[in-house]
C-alpha positions as CSV (number, residue, x, y, z in Angstrom):
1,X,0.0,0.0,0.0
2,X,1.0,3.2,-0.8
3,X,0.3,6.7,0.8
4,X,0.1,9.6,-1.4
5,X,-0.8,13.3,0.4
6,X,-1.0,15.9,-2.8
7,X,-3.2,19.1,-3.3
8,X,-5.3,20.1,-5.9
9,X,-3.0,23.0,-6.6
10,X,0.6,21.9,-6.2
11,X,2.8,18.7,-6.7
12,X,2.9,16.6,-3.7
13,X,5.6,18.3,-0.4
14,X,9.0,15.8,-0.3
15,X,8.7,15.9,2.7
16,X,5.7,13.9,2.5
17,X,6.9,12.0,0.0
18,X,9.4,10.0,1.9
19,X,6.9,9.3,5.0
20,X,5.1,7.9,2.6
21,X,8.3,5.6,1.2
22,X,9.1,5.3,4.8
23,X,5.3,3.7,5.5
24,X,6.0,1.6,2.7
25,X,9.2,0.1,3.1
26,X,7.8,-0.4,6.9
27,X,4.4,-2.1,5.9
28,X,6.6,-4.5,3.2
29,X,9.1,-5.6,5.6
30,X,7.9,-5.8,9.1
31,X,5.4,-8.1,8.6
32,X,7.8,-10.5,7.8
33,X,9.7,-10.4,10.9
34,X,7.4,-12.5,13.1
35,X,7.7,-15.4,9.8
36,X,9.3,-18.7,10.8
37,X,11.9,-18.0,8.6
38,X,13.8,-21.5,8.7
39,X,10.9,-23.2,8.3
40,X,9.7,-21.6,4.9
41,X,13.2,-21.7,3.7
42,X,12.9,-25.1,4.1
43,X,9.2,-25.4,1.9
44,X,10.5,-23.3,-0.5
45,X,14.1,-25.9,-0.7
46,X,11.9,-28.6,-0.7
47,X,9.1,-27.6,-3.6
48,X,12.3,-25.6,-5.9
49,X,13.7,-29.4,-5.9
50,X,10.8,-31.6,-6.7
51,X,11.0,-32.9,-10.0
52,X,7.5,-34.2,-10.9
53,X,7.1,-33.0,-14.5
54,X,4.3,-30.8,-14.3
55,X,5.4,-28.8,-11.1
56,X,8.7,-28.2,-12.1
57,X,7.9,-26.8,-15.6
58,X,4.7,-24.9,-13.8
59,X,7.2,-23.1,-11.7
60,X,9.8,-22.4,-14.3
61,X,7.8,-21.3,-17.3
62,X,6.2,-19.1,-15.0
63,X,9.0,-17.5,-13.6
64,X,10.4,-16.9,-17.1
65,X,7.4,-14.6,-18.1
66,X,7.0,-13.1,-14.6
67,X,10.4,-11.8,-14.9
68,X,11.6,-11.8,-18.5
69,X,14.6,-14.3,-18.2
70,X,16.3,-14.2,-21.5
71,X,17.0,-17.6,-21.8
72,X,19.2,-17.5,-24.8
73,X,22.1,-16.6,-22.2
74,X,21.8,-19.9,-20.3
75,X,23.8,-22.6,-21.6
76,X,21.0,-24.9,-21.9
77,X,18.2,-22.6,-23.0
78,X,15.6,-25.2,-22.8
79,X,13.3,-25.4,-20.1
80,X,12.2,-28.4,-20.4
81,X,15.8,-29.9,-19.7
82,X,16.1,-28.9,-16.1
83,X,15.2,-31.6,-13.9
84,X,13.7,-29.3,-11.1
85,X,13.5,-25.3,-10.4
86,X,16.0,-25.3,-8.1
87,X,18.5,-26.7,-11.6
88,X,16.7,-23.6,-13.6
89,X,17.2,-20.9,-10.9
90,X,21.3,-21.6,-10.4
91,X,21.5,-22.6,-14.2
92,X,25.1,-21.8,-15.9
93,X,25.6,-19.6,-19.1
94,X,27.1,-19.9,-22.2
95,X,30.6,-19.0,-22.6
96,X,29.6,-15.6,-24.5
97,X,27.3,-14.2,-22.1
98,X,29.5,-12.7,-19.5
99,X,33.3,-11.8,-21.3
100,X,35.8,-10.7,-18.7
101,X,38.0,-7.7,-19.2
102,X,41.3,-8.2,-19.7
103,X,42.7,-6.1,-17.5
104,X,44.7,-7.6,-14.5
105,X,44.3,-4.9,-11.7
106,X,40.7,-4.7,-12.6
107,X,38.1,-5.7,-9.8
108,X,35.0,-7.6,-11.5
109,X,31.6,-7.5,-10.4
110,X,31.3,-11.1,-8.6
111,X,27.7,-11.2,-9.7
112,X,24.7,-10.0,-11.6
113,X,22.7,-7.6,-9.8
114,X,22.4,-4.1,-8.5
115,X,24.9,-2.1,-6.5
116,X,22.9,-1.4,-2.6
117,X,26.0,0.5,-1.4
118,X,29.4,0.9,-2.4
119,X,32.4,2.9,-0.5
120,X,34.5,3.1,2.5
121,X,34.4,1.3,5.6
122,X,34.6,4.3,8.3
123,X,35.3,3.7,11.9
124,X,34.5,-0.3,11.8
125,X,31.5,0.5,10.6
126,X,29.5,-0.2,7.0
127,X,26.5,1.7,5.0
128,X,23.5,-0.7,4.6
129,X,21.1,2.0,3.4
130,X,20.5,6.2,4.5
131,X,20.6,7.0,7.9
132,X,21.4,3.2,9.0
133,X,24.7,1.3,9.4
134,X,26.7,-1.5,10.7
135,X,29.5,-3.2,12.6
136,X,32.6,-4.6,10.4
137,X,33.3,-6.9,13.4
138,X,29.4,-8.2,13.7
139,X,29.7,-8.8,9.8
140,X,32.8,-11.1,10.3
141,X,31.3,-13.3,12.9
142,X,32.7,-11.0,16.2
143,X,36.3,-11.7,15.5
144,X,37.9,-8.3,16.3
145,X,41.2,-9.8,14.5
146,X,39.3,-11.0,10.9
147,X,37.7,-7.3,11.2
148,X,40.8,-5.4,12.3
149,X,42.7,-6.1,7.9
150,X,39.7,-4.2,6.3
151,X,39.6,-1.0,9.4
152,X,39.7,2.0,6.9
153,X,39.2,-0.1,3.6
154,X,36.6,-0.7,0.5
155,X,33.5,-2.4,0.5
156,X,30.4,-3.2,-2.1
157,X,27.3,-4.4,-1.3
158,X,25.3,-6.1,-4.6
159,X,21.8,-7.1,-4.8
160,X,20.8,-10.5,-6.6
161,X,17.1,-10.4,-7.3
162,X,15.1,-13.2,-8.4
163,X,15.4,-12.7,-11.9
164,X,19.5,-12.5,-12.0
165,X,22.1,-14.5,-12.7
166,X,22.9,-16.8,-9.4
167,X,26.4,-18.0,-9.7
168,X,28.8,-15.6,-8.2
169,X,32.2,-15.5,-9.5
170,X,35.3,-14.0,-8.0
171,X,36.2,-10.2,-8.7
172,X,40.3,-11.1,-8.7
173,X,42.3,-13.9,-8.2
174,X,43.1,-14.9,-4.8
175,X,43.7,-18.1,-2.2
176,X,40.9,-19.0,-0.1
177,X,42.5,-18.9,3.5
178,X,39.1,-19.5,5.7
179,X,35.5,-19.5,5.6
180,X,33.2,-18.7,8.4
181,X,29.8,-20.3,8.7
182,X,27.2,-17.7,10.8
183,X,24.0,-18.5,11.5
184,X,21.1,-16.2,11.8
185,X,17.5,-14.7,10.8
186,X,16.7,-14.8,7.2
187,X,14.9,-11.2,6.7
188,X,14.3,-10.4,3.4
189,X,17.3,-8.2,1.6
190,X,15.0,-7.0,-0.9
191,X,15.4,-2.3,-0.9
192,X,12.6,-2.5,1.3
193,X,14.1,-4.4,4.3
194,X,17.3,-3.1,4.1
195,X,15.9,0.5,4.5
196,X,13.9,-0.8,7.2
197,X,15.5,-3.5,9.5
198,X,18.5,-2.2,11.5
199,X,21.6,-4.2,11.1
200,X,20.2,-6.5,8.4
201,X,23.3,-7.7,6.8
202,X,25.2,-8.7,10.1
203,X,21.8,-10.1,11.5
204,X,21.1,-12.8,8.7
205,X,22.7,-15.9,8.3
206,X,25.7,-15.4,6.2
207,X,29.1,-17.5,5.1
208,X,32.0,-15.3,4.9
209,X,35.3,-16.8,2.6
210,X,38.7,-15.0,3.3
211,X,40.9,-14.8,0.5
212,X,44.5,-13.5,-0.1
213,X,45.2,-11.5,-3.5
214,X,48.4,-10.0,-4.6
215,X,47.1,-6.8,-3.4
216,X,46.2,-7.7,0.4
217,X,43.2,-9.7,1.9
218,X,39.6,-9.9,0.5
219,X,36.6,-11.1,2.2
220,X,33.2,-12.2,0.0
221,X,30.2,-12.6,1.9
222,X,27.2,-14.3,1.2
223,X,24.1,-13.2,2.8
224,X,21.2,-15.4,3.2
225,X,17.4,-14.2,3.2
226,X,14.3,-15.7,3.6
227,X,13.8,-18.4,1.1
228,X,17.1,-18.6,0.5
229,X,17.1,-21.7,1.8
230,X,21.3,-22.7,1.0
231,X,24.2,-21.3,-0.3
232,X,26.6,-23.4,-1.7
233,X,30.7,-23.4,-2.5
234,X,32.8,-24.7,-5.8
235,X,35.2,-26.3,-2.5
236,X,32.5,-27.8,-0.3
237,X,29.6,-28.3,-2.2
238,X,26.0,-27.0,0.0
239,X,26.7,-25.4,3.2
240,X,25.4,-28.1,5.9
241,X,26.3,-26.6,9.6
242,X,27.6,-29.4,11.7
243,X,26.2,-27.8,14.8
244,X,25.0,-25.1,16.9
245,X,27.3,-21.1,16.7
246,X,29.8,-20.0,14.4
247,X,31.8,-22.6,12.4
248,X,35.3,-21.4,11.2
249,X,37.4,-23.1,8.8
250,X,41.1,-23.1,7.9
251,X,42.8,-23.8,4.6
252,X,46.0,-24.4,3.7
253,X,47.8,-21.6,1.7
254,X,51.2,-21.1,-0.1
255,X,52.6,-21.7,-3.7
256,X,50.8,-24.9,-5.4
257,X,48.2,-26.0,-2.7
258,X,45.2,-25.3,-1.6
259,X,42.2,-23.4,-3.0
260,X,43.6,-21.1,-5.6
261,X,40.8,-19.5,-8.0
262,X,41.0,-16.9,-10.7
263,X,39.0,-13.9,-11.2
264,X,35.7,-15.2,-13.2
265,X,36.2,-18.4,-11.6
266,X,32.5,-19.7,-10.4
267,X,33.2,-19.9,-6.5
268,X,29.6,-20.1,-5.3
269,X,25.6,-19.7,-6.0
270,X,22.8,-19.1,-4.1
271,X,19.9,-21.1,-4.6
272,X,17.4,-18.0,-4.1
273,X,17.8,-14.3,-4.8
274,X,20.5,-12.2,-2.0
275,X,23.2,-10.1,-1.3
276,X,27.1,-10.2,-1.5
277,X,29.0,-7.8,0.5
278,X,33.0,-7.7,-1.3
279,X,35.6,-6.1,1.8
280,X,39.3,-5.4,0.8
281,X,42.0,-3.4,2.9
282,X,42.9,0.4,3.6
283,X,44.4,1.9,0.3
284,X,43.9,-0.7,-2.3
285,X,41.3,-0.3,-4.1
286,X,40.1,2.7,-6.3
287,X,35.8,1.7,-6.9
288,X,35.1,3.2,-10.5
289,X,34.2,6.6,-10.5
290,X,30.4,7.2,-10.5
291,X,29.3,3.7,-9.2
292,X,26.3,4.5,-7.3
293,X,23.4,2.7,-5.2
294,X,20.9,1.0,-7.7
295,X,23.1,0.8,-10.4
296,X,22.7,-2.2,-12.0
297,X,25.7,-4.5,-12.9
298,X,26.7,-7.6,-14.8
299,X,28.8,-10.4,-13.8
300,X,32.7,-10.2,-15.3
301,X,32.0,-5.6,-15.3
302,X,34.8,-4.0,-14.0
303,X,33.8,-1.8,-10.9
304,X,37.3,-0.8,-9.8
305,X,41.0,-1.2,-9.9
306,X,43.5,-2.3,-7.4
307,X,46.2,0.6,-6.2
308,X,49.9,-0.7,-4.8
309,X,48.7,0.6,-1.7
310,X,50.4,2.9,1.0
């Protein structure tokens, strides 16, 4: 529902105008607070991965004129070949769709999507939308020491929304020195909820993968939301908690082992629309001038370029 308050005479105050995108945002979001979120996640993982013919191509024919998917990007552009929704939503694309630049100090998008914020991290602290922020250290799971590499540095929030592209794809090349499993709420990421629900991003449940590059440390986080009901790695396949609290892993790192991928490497999907938040160190990175909230992007566009640093 939308509020309008106008006169007959003049166009409606601004001031007006955002109480009544404030109302909005508020009516579209709170609501789903008090939702079991876990439990629909779980309904929604469920029915995405049922394969009886005529539910699985009910749900994805649908969704491809609900939202417009141009299917001549996907690899297989058949519907009909997917064995369930789930196989359609996180479907790969042809080799053409998404060329990389060329460039080796360029930082890719990771994903398709829209930017939600993009800039510095100032005092520990990140933007999630106007007039609302939050803590690095929350973000990273509470460790003061993960947090303490990106104090004065870069960060990117980007949007997935149903209709996009679901593989993400790493910006630069780098070694993959932990990830950190963080359970939490699945509130919805959609504009409306991150305007609205304080603290969203470090609130939600949310794996974090810490990666060195040749031009100091990267974290890319994956944030969950409501029916987003797993998120999954290239390394370690669906993300299965093997109990209760934070789970941290270590990987091994030097020249020729462990997890080493390049930039447009797939290192991840989600199996339902949500947000990655990129973090890199104080100095390094130079975001492309005029990148702005909303902006939409493409997996493999540059959006910045590393500097040598201090």
């Amino acid at each position: 529902m939308t509020v309008i308050i106008t006169s007959i005479t003049s166009t409606p105050s601004p001031r007006y105008s955002m109480r009544s995108t404030a109302l909005t945002d508020w009516l579209k979001s709170w609501p789903l607070v008090i939702l079991p979120h876990h439990l629909l996640s779980g309904i929604v993982r469920a029915a995405a991965r049922w394969q009886t013919a005529w539910w699985k191509n009910l749900l994805i024919n649908s969704f491809i004129r609900m939202f417009r998917v141009d299917m001549t990007e996907a690899q297989d552009p058949d519907p009909g070949h997917y064995p369930d929704f789930n196989s359609f939503f996180t479907r790969a694309l042809n080799s053409a769709a998404r060329p990389l630049a060329d460039q080796p100090q360029a930082i890719v998008s990771p994903v398709d999507g829209r930017i939600s914020q993009i800039g510095s991290i100032s005092d520990g602290r990140l933007l999630q939308a106007k007039g609302q922020d939050y803590s690095l250290v929350t973000l990273l799971g509470g460790s003061e020491e993960r947090a303490r590499i990106f104090h004065g540095g870069s960060f990117a929030t980007l949007y997935l929304s149903p209709r996009d592209y679901h593989r993400i794809h790493m910006p630069c090349t780098g070694q993959l020195t932990e990830s950190i499993y963080i359970p939490g709420r699945q509130f919805s990421v959609a504009p409306a909820g991150v305007r609205t629900i304080p603290g969203l991003f470090s609130r939600n449940e949310r794996l974090a993968t810490l990666f060195d590059t040749a031009y100091g440390p990267m974290a890319l986080v994956m944030v969950g939301a409501i029916f987003v009901a797993c998120m999954e790695t290239v390394w370690d396949g669906v993300v299965r908690p093997t109990g209760p609290g934070i789970q941290a892993r270590q990987y091994h790192t030097g020249p020729g082992s462990g997890i080493e991928l390049r930039q447009g490497d797939e290192m991840g999907r989600f199996n339902m629309g949500s947000t990655v938040i990129l973090l890199y160190g104080p100095e390094r990175v130079r975001w492309l001038e005029g990148l702005a909230a909303e902006q939409p992007l493409r997996m493999g566009e540059i959006i910045g370029y590393f500097q040598s640093g201090p």
